[in-house]
Every structure is written in structure tokens, then in C-alpha cells.
C-alpha positions as CSV (number, residue, x, y, z in Angstrom):
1,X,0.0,0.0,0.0
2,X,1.6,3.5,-1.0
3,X,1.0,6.2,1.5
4,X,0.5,9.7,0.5
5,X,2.4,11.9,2.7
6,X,1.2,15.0,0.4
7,X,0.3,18.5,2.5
8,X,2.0,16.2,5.8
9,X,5.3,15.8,4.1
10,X,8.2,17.6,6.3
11,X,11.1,18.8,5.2
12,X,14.3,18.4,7.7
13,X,15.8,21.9,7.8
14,X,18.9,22.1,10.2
15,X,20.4,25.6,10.8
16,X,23.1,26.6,12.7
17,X,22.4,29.0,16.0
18,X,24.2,32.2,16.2
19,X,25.3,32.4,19.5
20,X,25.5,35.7,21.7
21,X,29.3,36.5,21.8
22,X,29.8,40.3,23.6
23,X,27.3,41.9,26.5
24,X,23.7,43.2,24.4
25,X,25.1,46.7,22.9
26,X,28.5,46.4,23.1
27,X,30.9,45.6,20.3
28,X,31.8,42.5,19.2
29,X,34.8,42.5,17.0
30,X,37.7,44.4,16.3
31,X,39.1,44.3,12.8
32,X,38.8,40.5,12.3
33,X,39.3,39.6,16.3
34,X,36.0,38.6,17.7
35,X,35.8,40.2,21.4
36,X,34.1,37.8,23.8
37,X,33.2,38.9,27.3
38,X,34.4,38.8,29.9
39,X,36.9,41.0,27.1
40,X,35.3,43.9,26.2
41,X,35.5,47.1,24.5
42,X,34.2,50.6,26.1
43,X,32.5,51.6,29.5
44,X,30.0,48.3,30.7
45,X,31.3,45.7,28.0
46,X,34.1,44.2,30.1
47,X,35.0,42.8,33.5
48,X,37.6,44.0,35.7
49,X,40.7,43.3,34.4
50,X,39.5,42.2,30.9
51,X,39.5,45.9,29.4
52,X,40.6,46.0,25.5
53,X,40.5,48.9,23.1
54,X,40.2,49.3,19.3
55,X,42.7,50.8,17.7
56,X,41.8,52.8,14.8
57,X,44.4,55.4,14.8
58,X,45.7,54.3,11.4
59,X,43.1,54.9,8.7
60,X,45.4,53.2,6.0
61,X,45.8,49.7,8.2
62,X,43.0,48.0,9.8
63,X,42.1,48.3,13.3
64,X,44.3,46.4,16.0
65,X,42.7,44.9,19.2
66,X,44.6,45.7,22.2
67,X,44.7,46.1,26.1
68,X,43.9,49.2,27.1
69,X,46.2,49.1,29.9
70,X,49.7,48.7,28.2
71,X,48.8,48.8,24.4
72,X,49.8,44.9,24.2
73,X,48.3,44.2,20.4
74,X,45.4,40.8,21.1
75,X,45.6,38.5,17.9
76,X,43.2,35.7,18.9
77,X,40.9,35.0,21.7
78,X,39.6,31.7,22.2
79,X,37.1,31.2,24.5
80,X,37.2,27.0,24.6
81,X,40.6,27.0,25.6
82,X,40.7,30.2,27.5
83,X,43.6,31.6,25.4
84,X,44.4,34.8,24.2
85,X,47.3,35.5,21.5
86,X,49.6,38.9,21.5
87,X,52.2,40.1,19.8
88,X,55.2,40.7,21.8
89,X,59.1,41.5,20.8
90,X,62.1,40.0,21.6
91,X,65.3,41.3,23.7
92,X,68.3,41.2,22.4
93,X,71.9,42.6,23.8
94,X,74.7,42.8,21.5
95,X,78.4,44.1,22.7
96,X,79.2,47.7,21.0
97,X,82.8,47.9,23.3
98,X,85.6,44.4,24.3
99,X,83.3,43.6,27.2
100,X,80.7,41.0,27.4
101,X,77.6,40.7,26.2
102,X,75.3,41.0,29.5
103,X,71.5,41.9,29.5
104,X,69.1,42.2,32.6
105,X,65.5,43.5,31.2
106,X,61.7,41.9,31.5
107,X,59.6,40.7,29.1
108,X,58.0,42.7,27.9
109,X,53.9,41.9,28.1
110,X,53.6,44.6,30.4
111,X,50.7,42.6,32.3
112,X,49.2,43.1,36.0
113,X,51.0,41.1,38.8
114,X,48.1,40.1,40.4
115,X,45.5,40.1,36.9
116,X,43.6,37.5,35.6
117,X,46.2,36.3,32.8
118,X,49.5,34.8,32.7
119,X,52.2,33.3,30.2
120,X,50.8,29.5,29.2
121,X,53.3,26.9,29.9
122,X,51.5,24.4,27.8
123,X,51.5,26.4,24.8
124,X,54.8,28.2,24.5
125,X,58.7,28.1,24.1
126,X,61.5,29.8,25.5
127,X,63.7,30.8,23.0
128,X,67.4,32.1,22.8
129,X,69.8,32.5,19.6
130,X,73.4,33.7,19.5
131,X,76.5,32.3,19.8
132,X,77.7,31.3,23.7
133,X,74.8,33.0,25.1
134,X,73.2,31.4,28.2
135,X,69.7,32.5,28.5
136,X,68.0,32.7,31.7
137,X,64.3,32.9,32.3
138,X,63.4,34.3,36.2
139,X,60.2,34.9,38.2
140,X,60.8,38.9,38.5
141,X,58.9,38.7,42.2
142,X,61.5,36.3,43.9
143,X,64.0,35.7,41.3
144,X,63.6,32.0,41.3
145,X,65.3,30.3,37.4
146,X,61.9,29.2,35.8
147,X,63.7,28.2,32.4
148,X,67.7,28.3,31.4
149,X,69.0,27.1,27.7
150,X,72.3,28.0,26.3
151,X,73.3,28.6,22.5
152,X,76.5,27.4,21.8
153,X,79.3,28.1,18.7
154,X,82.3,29.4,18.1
155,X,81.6,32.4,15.9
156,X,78.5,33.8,14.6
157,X,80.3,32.7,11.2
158,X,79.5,29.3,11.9
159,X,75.9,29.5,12.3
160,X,73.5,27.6,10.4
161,X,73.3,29.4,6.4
162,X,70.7,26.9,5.0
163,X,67.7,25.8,5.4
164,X,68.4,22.3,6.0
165,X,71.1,23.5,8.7
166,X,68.5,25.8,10.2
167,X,65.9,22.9,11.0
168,X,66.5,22.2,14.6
169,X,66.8,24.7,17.8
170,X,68.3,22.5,19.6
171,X,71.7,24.6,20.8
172,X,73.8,25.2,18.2
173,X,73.2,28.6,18.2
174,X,69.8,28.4,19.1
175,X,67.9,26.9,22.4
176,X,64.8,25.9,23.4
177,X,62.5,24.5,26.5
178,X,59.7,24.9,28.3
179,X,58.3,28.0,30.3
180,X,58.2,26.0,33.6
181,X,55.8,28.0,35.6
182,X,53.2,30.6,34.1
183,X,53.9,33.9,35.3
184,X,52.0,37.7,34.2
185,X,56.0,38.7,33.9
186,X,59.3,37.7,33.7
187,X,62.8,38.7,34.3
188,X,65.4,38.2,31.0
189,X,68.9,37.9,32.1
190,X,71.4,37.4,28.8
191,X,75.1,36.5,29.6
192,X,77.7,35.5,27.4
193,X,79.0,31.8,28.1
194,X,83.0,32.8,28.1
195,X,83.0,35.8,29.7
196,X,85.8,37.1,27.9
197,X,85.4,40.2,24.9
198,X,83.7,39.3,22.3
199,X,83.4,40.9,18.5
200,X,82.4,44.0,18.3
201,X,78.5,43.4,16.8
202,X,78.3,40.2,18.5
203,X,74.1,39.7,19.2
204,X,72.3,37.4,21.4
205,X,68.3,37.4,21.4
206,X,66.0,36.0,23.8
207,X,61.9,35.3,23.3
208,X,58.3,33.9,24.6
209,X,56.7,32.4,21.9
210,X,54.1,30.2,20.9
211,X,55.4,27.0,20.4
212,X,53.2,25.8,16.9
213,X,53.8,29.4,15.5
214,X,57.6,28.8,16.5
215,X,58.0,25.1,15.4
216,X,56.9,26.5,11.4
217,X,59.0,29.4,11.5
218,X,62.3,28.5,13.5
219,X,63.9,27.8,10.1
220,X,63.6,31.0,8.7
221,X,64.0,32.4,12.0
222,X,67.2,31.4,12.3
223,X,68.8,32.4,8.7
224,X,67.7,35.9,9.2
225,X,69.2,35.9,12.2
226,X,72.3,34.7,10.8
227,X,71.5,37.4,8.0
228,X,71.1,40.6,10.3
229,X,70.4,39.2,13.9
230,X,69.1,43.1,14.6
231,X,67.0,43.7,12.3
232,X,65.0,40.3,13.1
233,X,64.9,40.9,16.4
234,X,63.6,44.6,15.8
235,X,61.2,43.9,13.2
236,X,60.1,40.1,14.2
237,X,56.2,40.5,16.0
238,X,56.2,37.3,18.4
239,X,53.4,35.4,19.3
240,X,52.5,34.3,22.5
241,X,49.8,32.8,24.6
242,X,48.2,33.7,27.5
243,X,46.1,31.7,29.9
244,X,43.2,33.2,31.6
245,X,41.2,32.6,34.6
246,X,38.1,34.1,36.5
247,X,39.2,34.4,40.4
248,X,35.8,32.3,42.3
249,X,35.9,34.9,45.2
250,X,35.8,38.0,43.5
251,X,33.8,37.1,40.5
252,X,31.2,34.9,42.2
253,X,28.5,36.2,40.0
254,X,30.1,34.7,37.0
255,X,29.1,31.1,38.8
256,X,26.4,29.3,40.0
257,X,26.6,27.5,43.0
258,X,24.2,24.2,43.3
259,X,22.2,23.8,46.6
260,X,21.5,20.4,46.1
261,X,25.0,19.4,45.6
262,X,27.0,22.0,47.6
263,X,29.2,23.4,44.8
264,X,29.8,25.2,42.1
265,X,28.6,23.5,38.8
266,X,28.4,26.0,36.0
267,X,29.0,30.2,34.8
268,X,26.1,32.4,33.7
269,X,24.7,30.2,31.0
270,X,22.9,27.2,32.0
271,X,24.5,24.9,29.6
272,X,27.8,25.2,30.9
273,X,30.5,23.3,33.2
274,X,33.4,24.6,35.4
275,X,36.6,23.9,33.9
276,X,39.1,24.3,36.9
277,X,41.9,23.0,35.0
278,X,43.7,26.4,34.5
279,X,47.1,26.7,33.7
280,X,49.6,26.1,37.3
281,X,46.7,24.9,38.5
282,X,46.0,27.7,40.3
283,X,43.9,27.4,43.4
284,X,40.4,29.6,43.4
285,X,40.5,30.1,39.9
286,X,38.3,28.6,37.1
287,X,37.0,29.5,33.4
288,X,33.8,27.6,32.1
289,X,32.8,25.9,28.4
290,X,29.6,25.4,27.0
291,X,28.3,21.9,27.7
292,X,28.8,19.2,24.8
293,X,26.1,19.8,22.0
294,X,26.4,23.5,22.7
295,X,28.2,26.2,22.0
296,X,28.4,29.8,22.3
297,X,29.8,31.9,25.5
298,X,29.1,30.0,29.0
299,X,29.5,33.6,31.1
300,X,26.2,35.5,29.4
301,X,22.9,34.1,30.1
302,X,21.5,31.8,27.6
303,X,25.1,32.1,26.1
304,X,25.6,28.3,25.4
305,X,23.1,27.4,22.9
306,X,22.4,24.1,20.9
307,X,24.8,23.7,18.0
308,X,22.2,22.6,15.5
309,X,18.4,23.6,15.7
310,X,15.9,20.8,13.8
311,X,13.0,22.7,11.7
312,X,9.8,21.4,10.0
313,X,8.2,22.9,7.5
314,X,5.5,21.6,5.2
């Protein structure tokens, strides 16, 4: 027996939600940078500690997202991992008199001691390239060593010149390890290995950086430092991830605490979890993501919604 369906026959119709990104009113992008709150932009868009501003002082180039604090440019945000990308520079000390080469600065993020973001160990590398140079990475509040790698080789001469040559950083005149502890700042101390005089126009250079972004480039990285170790290090943006966090104290109102269990199970949205597996593990601080089948930002209300949305229409 055929069945006709005929005015009763459905069509399946599955659309994808457009989930609420920034607070209602407030902007949510800045040239192509998406702006998620807690990050905001302008007066009642952000939460303490979050503030960002647009840069639009160059009509020529497109606008740049950045702190409004210290002017740090934001590349990426990512509100699932609870990341943020900036571009930062790298230090570099080069000997212009017989003594040697010696550098004591901070890197240079320029973010609050006590804020709500800090260097990712799981997602960066620190870097140092030069000949002799021992690089040392130290917590600038009690000057503990976090990281230490040296670069060793004779002469800047005898640096890697081809690409082939140039395909490891693994301390011929280049170093690389770890960022041991996740920290808002660091101290950058730079020393040359002999300790005797060195060449005139000798250069060392020391770095944060992501560690994918530097795994692609430490090739080409490396012959223009061999090319003009200056100019790279003046002209080279450096990408570099931060880990944030929400402190459970002070921003109670960003979670919800269960009565029936006796904790705190989600943020704003009701389709969200506490993810308390911050970076350090750092005690009384949490972010959130959207439950599984949703998606969306789990610190607005309603923010997580379903990833697909089933319609019938006859």
C-alpha cells in the first residue's frame, strides 16, 4: 500500500544558532578579532581586568585589538581553551665595546601582577639564539630560574646558512625549553658563556613564543638571524599565549553554586560546566565551556546554545 504523505510531508531543515558573543550593545569585533566577554570594549562591556581597546588610529591599516592598559596588540581570543594571543618582541643585547655581552630587562607583556592572565606553559617556548649566550628565564617577584637554555658556537660565522642546517633549535646557536611556571611577567637575564670580549657586533636574542607558531617558522627564523640578527629581532612581531582565569571569590556572579549538591557546577549560562583546569593549576580560579552539543559563550545568560536547531516545514 503506497502512502501519500502529500500537505504532511516535512522537510528536515537544520540551521546553525548564532550564539551571543559580547554583552547586548556592546561591540563584538575588532578588525577581524571577535571580542568575547568577559573581554570587552568601552565603559559596561568588560569585567575587571579584561578591558581591551580598538585601535583605529591608522586609517590606512586595519584596526588592532589591544589592552587598554599597556597597548599589548590581542591577535586571537579563544574562549574553549581560555587563550588569548599577542604580539610581543624580543630582547636582544649585542656588545658595542671588548666587554661581554650582558642583559638584565623583562619581558615585555607589560601585564598586572596580580590580573587575571599569565604566560601558558602548555602552549609556549623559550627561545634564545646567539652564539655562547646562556639564557635565563626568572620569576621577577622572587628571582627564582623558571627556564635556562644556552646557545653554543664558536663564531656567529658558523651559524646555520641553509635551510636544512637551520631545522632544529636544539643549541647550536639556538635553544629551546619549556616556560616551567606561568607567570604575568618575567625577568630576562642574557650572559655571554665565556665571559671574555667578544666581536664588536656580537648579538644574542632571547623570546616567549608560541610554540606551533615557532615550530613552522624557526627555520627562517634562524637564517635571518644569521643574515642581520638586529633587524629580526627589531622587526620580528612574536606570538605568545596567554592563559586566563576568573578568580571564584571576587567574581562569584560569573558562577552558579548548586544547593542540592554543595558546589559550584556551572557560569552564567545554564549549559555550561566549570573547567578548573587552568594553567599552574592555580587554586580559586576557574574559566567555564559550554556543555557538549552546545556552544556559544558560557559567562552570558543563555550564552551556550544548541549547536544545531531541527525545523519542519510543510
Amino acid at each position: 500500500m503506497v502512502v501519500v504523505v502529500g500537505a504532511l510531508l516535512f522537510h528536515l531543515v537544520v540551521t546553525a544558532l548564532a550564539a551571543p558573543v559580547a554583552l547586548p550593545g556592546c561591540p563584538e569585533t575588532c578588525g577581524n578579532v571577535t571580542v568575547p566577554y568577559p573581554f570587552g570594549i568601552g565603559h559596561g562591556c568588560f569585567r575587571d581586568g579584561f578591558e581591551l581597546a580598538c585601535d583605529e588610529t591608522h586609517p590606512a591599516a586595519p584596526p588592532k585589538l589591544r589592552f587598554a592598559r599597556n597597548g599589548v596588540e590581542v591577535i586571537d581570543i579563544s574562549l574553549p581553551s581560555g587563550t588569548v594571543r599577542v604580539a610581543t618582541r624580543m630582547l636582544g643585547t649585542d656588545s658595542s665595546s671588548s666587554l661581554p655581552r650582558q642583559l638584565n630587562g623583562s619581558w615585555p607583556a607589560g601585564l598586572p601582577a596580580n590580573g587575571s592572565l599569565a604566560v601558558s606553559t602548555r602552549h609556549n617556548r623559550f627561545v634564545a639564539m646567539g652564539c655562547n649566550l646562556l639564557a635565563n628565564l626568572v620569576a621577577n617577584d622572587d628571582d627564582d630560574y623558571i627556564s635556562v637554555c644556552a646557545a653554543l658556537c664558536v663564531v656567529r660565522s658558523a651559524l646555520p646558512r641553509d635551510a636544512a642546517a637551520a631545522s632544529s633549535c636544539s643549541g647550536f646557536g639556538c635553544c629551546q625549553t619549556p616556560v616551567a611556571r606561568g607567570l604575568p611577567s618575567y625577568g630576562v637575564h642574557l650572559n655571554d658563556l665565556t665571559q671574555r670580549s667578544v666581536t664588536v657586533g656580537s648579538y644574542g636574542a632571547a623570546f616567549i613564543a608560541d610554540g606551533e607558531w615557532f615550530a613552522g617558522e624557526q627555520r627562517s627564523l634562524q637564517l635571518g638571524f644569521v643574515a642581520d640578527p638586529r633587524k629580526l629581532a627589531d622587526s620580528t612581531a612574536v606570538p605568545t599565549v596567554l592563559e586566563w582565569s576568573l578568580d571564584m571569590d571576587r567574581d562569584q556572579d560569573m558562577f552558579w553554586y548548586d544547593t542540592r549538591v554543595s558546589q559550584w557546577t556551572r557560569c552564567v549560562s545554564v549549559h555550561s560546566a566549570i573547567d578548573d583546569a587552568v594553567d599552574g593549576n592555580l587554586y580559586g580560579r576557574a574559566r567555564c565551556n559550554c556543555s557538549k552539543g552546545y556552544e556559544g559563550n558560557p559567562y552570558l545568560a543563555n550564552g551556550c546554545q544548541g549547536m544545531y536547531r531541527l525545523q519542519f516545514s510543510d
